[in-house]
N, C-alpha and C positions, 0 to 999 in steps of 0.2 A: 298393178302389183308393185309397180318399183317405189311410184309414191309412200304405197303404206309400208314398205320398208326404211324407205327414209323416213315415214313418218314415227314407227317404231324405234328408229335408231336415236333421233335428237330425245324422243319421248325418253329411251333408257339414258342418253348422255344428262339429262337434266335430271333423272332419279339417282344416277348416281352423282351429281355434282352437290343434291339436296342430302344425297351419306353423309358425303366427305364434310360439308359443313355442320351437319350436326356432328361430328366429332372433335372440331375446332376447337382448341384448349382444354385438353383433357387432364393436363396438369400445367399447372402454374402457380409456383412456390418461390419465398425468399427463405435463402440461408443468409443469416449475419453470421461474423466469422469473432464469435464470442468466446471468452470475455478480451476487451479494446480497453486495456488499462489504461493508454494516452493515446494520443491522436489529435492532430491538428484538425481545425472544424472547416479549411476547405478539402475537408474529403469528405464531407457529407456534402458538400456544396453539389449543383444540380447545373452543367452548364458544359458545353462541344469543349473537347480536347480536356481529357479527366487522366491523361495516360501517366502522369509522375506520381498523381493519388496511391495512396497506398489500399489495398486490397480491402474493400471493410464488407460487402455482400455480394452473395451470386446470386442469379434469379435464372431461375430453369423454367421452361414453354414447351411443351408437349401438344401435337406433333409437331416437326421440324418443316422450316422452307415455310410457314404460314405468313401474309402478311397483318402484323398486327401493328396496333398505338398504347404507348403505355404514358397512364397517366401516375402522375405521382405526388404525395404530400407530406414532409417530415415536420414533427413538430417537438418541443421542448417543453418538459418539465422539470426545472429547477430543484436542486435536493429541498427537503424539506416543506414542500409547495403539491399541491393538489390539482389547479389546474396545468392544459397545455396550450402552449404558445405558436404560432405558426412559425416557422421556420423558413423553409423554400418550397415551393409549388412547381411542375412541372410536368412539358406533354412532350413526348415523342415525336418523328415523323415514322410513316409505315417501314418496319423493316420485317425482315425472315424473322420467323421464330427460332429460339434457339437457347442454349444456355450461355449467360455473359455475367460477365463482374462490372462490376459500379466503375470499375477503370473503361469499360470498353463505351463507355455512354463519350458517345460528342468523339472514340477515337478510332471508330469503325463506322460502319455504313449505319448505326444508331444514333441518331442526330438529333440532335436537342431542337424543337419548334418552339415553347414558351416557354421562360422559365420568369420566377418570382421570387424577391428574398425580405424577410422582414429587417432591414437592418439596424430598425431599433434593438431585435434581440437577439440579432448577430454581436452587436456592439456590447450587448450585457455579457454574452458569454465571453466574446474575446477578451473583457477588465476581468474576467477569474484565472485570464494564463493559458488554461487547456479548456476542453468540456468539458463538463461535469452537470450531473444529472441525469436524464433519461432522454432518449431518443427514440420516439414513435415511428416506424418508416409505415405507410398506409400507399398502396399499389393497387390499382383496374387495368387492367389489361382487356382490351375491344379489338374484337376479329373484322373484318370487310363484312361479314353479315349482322353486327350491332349488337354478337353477343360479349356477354362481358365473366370475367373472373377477376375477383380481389384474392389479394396475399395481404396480410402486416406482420408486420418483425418491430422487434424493439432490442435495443442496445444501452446500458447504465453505465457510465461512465467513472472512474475512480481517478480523482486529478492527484498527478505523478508529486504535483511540487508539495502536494499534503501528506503526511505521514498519517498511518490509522495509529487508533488509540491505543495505549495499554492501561488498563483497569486495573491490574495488580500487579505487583505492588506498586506505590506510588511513589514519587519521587523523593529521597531521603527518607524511607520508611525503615524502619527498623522492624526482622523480622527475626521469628526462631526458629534456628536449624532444624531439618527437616519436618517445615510446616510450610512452606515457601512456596505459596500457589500463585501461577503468574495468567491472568486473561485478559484477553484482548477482542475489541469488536471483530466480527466475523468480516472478511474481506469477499465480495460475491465474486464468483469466479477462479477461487483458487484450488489449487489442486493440491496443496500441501503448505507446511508453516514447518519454517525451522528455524532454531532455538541457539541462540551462543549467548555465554554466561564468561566472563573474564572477569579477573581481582584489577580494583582500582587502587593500585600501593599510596597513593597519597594523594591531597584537596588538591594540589595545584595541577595537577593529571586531568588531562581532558576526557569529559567522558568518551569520545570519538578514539581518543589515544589507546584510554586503557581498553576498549573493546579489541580494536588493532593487536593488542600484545600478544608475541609468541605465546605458544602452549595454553588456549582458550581452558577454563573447566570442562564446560558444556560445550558440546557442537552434537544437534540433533536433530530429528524430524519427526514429527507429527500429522495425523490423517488431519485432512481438510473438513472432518463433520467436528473436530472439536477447535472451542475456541479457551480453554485455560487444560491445564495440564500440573502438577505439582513436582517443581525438580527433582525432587529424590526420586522420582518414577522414570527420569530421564536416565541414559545412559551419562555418567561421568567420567570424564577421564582424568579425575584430581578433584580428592572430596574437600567442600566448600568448609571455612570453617570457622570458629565463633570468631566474633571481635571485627571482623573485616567489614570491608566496604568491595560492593561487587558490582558490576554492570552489566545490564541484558537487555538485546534487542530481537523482537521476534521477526523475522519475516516470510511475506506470502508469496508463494511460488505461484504464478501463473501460467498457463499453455498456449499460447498465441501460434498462430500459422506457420509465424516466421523463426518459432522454437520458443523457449523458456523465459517469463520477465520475471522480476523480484523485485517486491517491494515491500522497503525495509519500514519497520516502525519507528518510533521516537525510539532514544537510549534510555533507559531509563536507571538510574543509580539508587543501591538499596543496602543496610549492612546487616549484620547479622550480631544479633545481642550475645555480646561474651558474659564467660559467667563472672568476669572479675571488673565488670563494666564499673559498678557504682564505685567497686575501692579503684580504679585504675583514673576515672573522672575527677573523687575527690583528692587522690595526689594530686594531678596536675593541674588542678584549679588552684591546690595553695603551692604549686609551685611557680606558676604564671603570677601569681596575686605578689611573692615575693619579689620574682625576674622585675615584675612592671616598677615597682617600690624603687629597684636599683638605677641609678644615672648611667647610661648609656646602652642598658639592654632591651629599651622599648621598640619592637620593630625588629629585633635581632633574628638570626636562622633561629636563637632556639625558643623563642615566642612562637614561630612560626611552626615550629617541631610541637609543641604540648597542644597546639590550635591543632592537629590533627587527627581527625574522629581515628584514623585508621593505627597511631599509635599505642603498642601495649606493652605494658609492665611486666616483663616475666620474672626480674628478680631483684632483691635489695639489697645494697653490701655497701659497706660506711667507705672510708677514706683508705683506708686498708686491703679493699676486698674481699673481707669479711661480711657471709649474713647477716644481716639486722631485722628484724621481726618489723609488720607493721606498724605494730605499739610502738616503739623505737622510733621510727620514722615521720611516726604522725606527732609525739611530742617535739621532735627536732622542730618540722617543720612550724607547729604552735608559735614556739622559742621564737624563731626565727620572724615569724608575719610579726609578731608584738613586738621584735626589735633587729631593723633590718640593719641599723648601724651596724652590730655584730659583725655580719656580712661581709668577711675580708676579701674575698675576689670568688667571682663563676668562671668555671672555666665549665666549656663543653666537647668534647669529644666525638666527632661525628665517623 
């Protein structure tokens, strides 16, 4: 009787130890912790002691205390390219189930046994600066009994030292007040785009400058499903206006672990067509055509003054002070290109 009692007992110890392994990895999953707008590429790297790595995925193992082997393979595809390239290879030794981050590989009891690296296209990606492109991560996870779970995750990378595009307007494009639609490639992973718009007062003003300048026009925000928007739809705090030269950069707000990135686009410089463009141009074309004619004003501030898109003509008045009609001033000026001897002295007044 005792026999078949112990025999009964090993017979249930082994039906239940035959449960418990059919339950063995009932979940096994990768989080990437998206969107990774920059990121150095040995944090993808695959190798004992990862713990200064910054945070880039967690991998969760259901049930706990299991001993498992986790194999793994990441690989790269280059923007604009189809296929993917192997990366790094790598196998585990048996550790507890559990959930862990891509830091705790090689800096807890999860120990790196093989790892592989292609360093030809380690080398290609490190000559672009950051990553960029697409990052494949492909995961098998194998219990003691030889059953097996996969996970993949993938991460696209947006390189910091590249600015995205802006589509409109273009650089020195001349537009008409409130027609002023600005779009820009979609940035993946953003949660918002916002908008500053500042007047650029003169050509030798950098555009970096005049965006800087106290009292922006525009400072605004936009949902992340659109990628152009038309400023008069924007909130203004100072209406834009003909004749000028203005500067706008869009940028995309990201949400990373570690809180909010921003990444700015090109500047882009743009003016807005006045109504008194064409008469405001052909003055200062034959007053420059004049200035140049005369010995010693070639090169002067006030060459450098009528060369200025953002200059405008708001009123005419002879030597006096007194108005003078543009007919008035467009014969002077005639008089004057057909005979510069005339020409007793310029003086300018700034």
């Amino acid at each position: 009787m005792k026999i078949c009692r112990t025999l009964l007992f090993v017979l249930f110890a082994v039906l239940l130890s035959s449960s418990v392994s059919a339950q063995l990895i009932t979940n096994f999953d990768i989080q990437i912790f998206t969107p990774l707008p920059e990121l150095d590429l040995g944090a993808l790297s695959m190798a004992n002691d990862l713990s200064g790595a910054p945070k880039v995925f967690q991998i969760s193992i259901l049930p706990l205390n299991v001993d498992v082997i986790l194999e793994g393979e990441i690989t790269w595809t280059d923007i604009g390219k189809t296929s993917a390239l192997k990366l790094f290879d790598f196998k585990t030794r048996a550790f507890k189930s559990r959930s862990f981050y891509n830091t705790d590989l090689g800096s807890t009891d999860i120990r790196i046994a093989r790892t592989n690296s292609n360093n030809t296209v380690i080398n290609e990606i490190i000559k672009k600066g950051k990553p960029t492109g697409r990052f494949d991560i492909n995961l098998t996870l194998t219990d003691p009994q030889g059953g097996k779970r996969i996970a993949t995750g993938f991460v696209e990378f947006i390189n910091p030292t590249q600015s995205f595009t802006i589509l409109t307007p273009s650089p020195y494009a001349e537009v008409q007040l409130g027609n002023i639609v600005v779009s820009w490639i979609q940035v993946p992973g953003s949660d918002r785009y916002k908008i500053k718009v500042n007047k650029r007062t003169n050509s030798n003003q950098s555009l970096e400058n005049a965006l800087a300048s106290p009292s922006p026009f525009i400072v605004d925000e936009i949902s992340k499903e659109k990628t152009s928007v038309r400023l008069s739809d924007l909130k203004s705090r100072r209406p834009l206006e003909d004749g000028y030269e203005y500067v706008l950069q869009v940028t995309a707000v990201l949400r990373l672990p570690s809180g909010d990135k921003e990444l700015p686009s090109e500047i882009i410089n743009f003016r807005i067509a006045g109504l008194n463009d064409a008469r405001d141009n052909s003055i200062k074309n034959s007053l420059m055509s004049i200035s140049q004619s005369l010995p010693g004003i070639s090169g002067s501030t006030l060459i450098n003054l009528l060369s200025d898109k953002n200059l405008r003509i708001n009123r005419l008045l002879d030597e006096n002070g007194n108005p003078i009609s543009e007919d008035q001033l467009r014969n002077l000026l005639n008089y004057l290109n057909a005979n510069p001897s005339q020409v007793v002295s310029v003086q300018f007044n700034q």
